[in-house]
C-alpha positions in Angstrom: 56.7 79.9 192.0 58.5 83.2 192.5 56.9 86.1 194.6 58.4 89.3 195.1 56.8 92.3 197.2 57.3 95.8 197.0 56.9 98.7 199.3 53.5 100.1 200.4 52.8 103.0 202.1 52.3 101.1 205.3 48.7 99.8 204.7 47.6 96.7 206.1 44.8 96.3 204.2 44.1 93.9 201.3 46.1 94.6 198.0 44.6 95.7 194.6 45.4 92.4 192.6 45.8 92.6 189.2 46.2 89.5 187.4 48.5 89.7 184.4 51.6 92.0 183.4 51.0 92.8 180.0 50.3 95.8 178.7 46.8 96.7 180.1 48.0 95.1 183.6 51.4 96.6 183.9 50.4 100.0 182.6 47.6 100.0 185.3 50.0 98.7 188.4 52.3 101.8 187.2 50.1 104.3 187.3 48.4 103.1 190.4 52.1 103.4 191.4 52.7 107.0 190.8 50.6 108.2 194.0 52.8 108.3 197.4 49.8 106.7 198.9 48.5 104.4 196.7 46.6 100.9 198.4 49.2 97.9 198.5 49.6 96.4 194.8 50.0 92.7 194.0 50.9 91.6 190.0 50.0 87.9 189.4 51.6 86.5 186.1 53.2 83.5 186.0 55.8 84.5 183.3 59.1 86.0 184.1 59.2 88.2 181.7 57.0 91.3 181.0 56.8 91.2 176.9 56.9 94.7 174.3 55.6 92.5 171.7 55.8 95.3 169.2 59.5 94.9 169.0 59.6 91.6 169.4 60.7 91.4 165.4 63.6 93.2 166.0 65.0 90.8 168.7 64.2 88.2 165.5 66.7 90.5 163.4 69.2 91.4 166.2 68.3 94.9 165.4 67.6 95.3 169.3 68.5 93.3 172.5 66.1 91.6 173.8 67.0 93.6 177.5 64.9 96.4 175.9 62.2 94.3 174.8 61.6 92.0 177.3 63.0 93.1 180.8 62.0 90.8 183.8 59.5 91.8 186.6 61.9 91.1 189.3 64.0 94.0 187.6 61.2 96.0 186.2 59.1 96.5 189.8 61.4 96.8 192.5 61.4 100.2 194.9 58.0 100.9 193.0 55.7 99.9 195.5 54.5 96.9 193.5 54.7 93.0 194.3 54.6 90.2 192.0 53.6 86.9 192.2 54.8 84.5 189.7 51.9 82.4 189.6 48.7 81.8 187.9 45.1 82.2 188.9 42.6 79.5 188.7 39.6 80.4 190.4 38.0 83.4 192.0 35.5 83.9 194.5 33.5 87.1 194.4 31.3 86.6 197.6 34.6 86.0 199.3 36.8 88.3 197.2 39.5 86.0 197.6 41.0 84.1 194.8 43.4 81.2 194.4 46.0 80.6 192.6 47.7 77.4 190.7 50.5 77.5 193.5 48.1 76.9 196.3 47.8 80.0 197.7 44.5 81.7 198.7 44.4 85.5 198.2 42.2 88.1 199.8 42.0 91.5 197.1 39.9 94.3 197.8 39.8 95.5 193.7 40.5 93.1 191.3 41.7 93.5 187.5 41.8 90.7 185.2 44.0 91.7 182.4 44.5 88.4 181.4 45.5 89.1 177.8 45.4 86.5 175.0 46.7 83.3 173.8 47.2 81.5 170.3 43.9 79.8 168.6 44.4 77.1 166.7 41.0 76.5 165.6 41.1 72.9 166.1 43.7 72.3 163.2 45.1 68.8 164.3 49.0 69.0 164.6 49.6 73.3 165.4 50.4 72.5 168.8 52.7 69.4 168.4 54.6 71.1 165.1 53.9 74.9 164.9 55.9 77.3 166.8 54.5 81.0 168.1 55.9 84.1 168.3 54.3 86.0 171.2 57.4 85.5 174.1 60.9 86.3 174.2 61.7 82.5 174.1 59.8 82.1 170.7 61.5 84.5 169.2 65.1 83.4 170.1 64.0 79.9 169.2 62.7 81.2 165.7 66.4 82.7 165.2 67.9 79.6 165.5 65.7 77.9 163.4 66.0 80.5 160.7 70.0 80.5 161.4 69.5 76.2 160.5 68.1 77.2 157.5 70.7 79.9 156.8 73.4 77.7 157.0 71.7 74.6 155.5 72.9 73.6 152.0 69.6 72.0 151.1 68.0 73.3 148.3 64.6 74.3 147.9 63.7 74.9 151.5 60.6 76.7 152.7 59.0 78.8 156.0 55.6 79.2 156.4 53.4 81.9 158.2 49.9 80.8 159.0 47.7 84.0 159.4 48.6 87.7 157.3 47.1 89.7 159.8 49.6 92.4 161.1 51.9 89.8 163.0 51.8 87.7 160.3 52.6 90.1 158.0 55.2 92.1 159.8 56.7 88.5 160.5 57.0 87.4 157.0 59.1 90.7 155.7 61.6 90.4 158.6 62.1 86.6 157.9 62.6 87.5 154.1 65.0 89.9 155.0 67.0 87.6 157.3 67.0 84.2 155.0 67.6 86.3 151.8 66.7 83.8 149.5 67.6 80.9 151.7 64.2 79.6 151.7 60.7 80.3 150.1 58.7 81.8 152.3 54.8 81.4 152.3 52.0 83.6 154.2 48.6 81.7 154.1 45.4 83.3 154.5 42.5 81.7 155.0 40.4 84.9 154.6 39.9 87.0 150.9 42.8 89.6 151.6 45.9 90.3 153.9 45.7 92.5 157.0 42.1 93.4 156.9 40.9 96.2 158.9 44.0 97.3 158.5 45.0 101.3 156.8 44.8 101.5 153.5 48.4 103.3 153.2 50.0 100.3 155.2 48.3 98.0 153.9 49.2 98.7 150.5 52.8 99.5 151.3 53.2 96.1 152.9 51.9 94.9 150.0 54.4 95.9 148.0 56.7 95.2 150.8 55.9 91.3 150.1 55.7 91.2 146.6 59.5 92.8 146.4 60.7 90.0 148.8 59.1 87.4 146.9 57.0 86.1 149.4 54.2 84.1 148.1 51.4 85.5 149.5 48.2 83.0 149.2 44.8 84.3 150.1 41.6 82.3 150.7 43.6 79.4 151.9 42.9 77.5 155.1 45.4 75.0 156.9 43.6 71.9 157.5 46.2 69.5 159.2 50.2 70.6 160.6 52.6 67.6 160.8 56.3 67.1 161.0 56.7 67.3 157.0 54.4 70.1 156.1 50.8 71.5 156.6 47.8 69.8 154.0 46.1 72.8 152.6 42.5 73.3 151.1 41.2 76.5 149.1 38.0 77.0 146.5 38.6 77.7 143.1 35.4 77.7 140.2 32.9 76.1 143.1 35.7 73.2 143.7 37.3 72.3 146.4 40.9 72.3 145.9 43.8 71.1 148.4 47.9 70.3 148.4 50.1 68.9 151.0 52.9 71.7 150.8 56.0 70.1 152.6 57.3 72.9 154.8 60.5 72.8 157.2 59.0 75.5 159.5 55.5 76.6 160.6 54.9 79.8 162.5 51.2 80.0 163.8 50.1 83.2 163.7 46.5 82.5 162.4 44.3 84.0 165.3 44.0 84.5 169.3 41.7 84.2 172.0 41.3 85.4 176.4 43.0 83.4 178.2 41.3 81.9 181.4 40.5 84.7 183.8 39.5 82.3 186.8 35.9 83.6 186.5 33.5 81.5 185.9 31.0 83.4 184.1 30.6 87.1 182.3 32.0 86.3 179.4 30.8 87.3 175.6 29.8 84.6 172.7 34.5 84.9 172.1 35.4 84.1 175.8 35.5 87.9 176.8 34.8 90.1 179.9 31.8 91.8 179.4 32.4 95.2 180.6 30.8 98.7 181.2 32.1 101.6 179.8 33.9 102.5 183.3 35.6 99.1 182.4 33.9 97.0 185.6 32.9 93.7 185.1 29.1 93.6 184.6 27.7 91.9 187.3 31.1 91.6 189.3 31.1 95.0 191.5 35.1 95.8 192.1 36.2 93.5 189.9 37.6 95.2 186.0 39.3 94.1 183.1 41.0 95.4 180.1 42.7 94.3 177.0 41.9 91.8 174.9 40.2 89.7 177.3 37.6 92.4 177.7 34.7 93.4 176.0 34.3 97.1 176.2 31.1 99.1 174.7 32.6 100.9 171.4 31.5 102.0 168.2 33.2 100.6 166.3 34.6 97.7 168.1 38.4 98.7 169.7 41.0 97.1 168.2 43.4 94.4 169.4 46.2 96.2 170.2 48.8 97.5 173.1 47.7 101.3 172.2 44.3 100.4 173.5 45.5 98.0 176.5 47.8 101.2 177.5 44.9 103.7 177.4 43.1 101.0 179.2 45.4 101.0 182.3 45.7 104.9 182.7 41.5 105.2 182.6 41.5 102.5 184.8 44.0 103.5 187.5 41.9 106.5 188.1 38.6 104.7 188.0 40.3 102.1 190.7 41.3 105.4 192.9 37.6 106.7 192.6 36.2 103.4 193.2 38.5 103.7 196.7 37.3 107.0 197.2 33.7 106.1 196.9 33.4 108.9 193.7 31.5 108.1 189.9 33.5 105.9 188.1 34.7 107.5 184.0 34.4 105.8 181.1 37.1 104.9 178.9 37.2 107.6 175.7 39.6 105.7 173.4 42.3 108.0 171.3 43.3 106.6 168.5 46.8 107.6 167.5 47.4 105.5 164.5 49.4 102.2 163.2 52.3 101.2 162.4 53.4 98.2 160.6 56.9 97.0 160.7 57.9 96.3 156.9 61.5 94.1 157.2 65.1 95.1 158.7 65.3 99.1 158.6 61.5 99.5 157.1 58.1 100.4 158.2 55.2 102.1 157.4 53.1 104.4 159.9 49.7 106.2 159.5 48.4 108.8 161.8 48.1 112.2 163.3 47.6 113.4 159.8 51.1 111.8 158.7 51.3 108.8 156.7 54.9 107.5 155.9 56.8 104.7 154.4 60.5 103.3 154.5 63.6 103.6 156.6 62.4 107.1 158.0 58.8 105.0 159.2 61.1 102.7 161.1 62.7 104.8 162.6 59.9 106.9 163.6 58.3 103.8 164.8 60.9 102.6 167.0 61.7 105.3 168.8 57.9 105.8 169.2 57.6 102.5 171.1 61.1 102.5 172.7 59.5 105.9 174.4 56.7 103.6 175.3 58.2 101.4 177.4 57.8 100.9 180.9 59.1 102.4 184.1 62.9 103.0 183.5 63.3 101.4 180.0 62.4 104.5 177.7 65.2 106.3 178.1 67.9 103.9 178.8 66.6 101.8 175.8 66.5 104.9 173.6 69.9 106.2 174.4 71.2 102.4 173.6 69.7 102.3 170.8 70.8 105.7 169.4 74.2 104.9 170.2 74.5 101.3 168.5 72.9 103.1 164.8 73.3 106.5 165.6 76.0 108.5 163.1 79.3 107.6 163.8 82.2 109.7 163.8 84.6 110.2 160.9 87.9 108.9 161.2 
């Protein structure tokens, strides 16, 4: 267990807690940040690392290092005004407002956020956890590259990768691993619904697509994974009113087949998927001074928000100045979603991105897109990651 305490502005009274420090948390602690006298600030997560998931695929690649992707919070919050505790919380007690933590430590807050974010689901499948791998942290991405280096260098024929799940990570995933094994292996994206990223835009949609069909990845819809195990998964689909099934024999299984909250501590006010139920203003109903955000919350929209680090960011700012209002004792806001668009990275050096009236496809996309999230980043990171970036593919002189 690692704490680390920043600077307040001299109040002794108890922090704002905000337990996790992804997106929605992070982006929240920051922005509570910004004002010279905000309350005293206290990040719980217990991992090391805060995560840009976005661009985790490009850390896959080696297109980007994984300093600008995944900096630590010992580096990311110091001088801020912010302290982290690198622990996790297993219980709250809203009478009390104190909550306790896996660590042993009791913790008094004042305002709480749970921004607990989400984990992997794997539906019950018998085997995912013992022979799948993820791709959500830094570590699972460097330990994908070496796998996919194995199977680069291997001289086995007819080897094979998987990708359970062809929503957008799953999809995104499967280009940038076609790209990297270049025919090494066969590469197959299972779906167990009736089509590939649905919900999804049409432009990207179709463009990735295309995207998968060019790489030769075998894309099979309407699939479900029944059983994971050293050798392969056992798969089962419908075909004329018949239930059909094969054991394919796979060397490696990425799980990317759904998510759901991870535990928030509280015990109840949660929705029929393990959400926060939420007002608009983003408090927990019920749970006066305590809010949440992200995918762990469920916020009143129409339609539903998306899963996505757009909306956790939005999130944090609306809820940094519904926390300073709640201080103040004024009407809390409600959250007013914006939604700028999606982007969908397509393999090494393509993408395609829809929104703001543009839609766009190729290396130009990916470039657009990077850039957009490397501004993104937080605290110190946009710029310094930007200008690093720029200089490692920008155009080099002549000689």
């Amino acid at each position: 267990m690692t704490t680390r305490l920043g600077k307040t502005s001299g109040s002794v009274s108890a922090p704002i807690v905000i337990v996790g420090g992804g997106f929605g948390g992070l982006t929240t602690a920051l922005e509570l940040a910004r004002q010279p006298d905000h309350p005293p600030l206290l990040v719980i997560d217990p991992a090391e690392r805060f995560v840009f998931a976005p661009l985790l695929y490009e850390v896959l690649s080696g297109e980007l290092p994984a300093w600008t992707v995944a900096p630590r919070f010992d580096a990311l919050l110091p001088g801020r005004g912010i302290g982290w505790l690198q622990d996790r919380v297993t219980s709250i007690d809203h009478a009390g407002r104190t909550l306790t933590t896996a660590g042993g430590q009791r913790l008094t807050w004042q305002r709480l956020v749970l921004a607990c974010g989400a984990e992997d689901h794997d539906h019950a499948v018998p085997g995912v956890r013992e022979h799948a791998l993820a791709f959500r942290t830094l570590d699972d991405a460097l330990h994908l590259r070496r796998r996919v280096d194995g199977l680069r260098e291997s001289p086995r024929p007819l080897q094979r990768l998987a990708v359970a799940g062809a929503g957008p990570t799953g999809v995104e995933l499967a280009c940038k691993l076609a790209d990297l094994l270049a025919g090494r292996a066969v590469i197959e994206l299972l779906e167990a619904g009736p089509e590939a990223l649905a919900g999804c835009r049409a432009f990207n949609r179709d463009r990735a697509l295309e995207t998968l069909a060019r790489r030769d990845v075998r894309l099979r819809c309407g699939t479900r994974v029944r059983r994971v195990t050293a050798e392969g998964v056992d798969l089962e689909w419908q075909s004329d009113g018949q239930t059909m099934g094969e054991s394919l024999p796979v060397d490696v299984l990425v799980w990317t087949a759904g998510s759901r909250p991870r535990p928030s501590g509280l015990a109840d006010g949660t929705d029929p998927r393990g959400r926060l139920v939420c007002s608009a203003t983003l408090e927990v109903e019920g749970h006066p001074g305590v809010f949440a955000l992200g995918d762990g919350a469920s916020v009143p929209h129409d339609p539903e928000l998306p899963s996505s680090a757009q909306v956790a960011m939005q999130q944090g700012q609306q809820l940094a100045a519904n926390l300073r209002r709640s201080l103040a004792g004024e009407p809390l806001e409600p959250f007013q979603w914006n939604d700028l668009g999606e982007m969908l990275s397509l393999g090494v050096g393509e993408a395609s991105v829809t929104g703001l009236g543009l839609t766009l496809a190729g290396p130009a996309a990916q470039t657009l897109r990077r850039l957009t999230y490397l501004t993104r980043l937080p605290g110190p990171l946009p710029l310094l990651a930007a200008a690093g970036w720029l200089a490692d593919h920008g155009p080099r002189p002549s000689r």
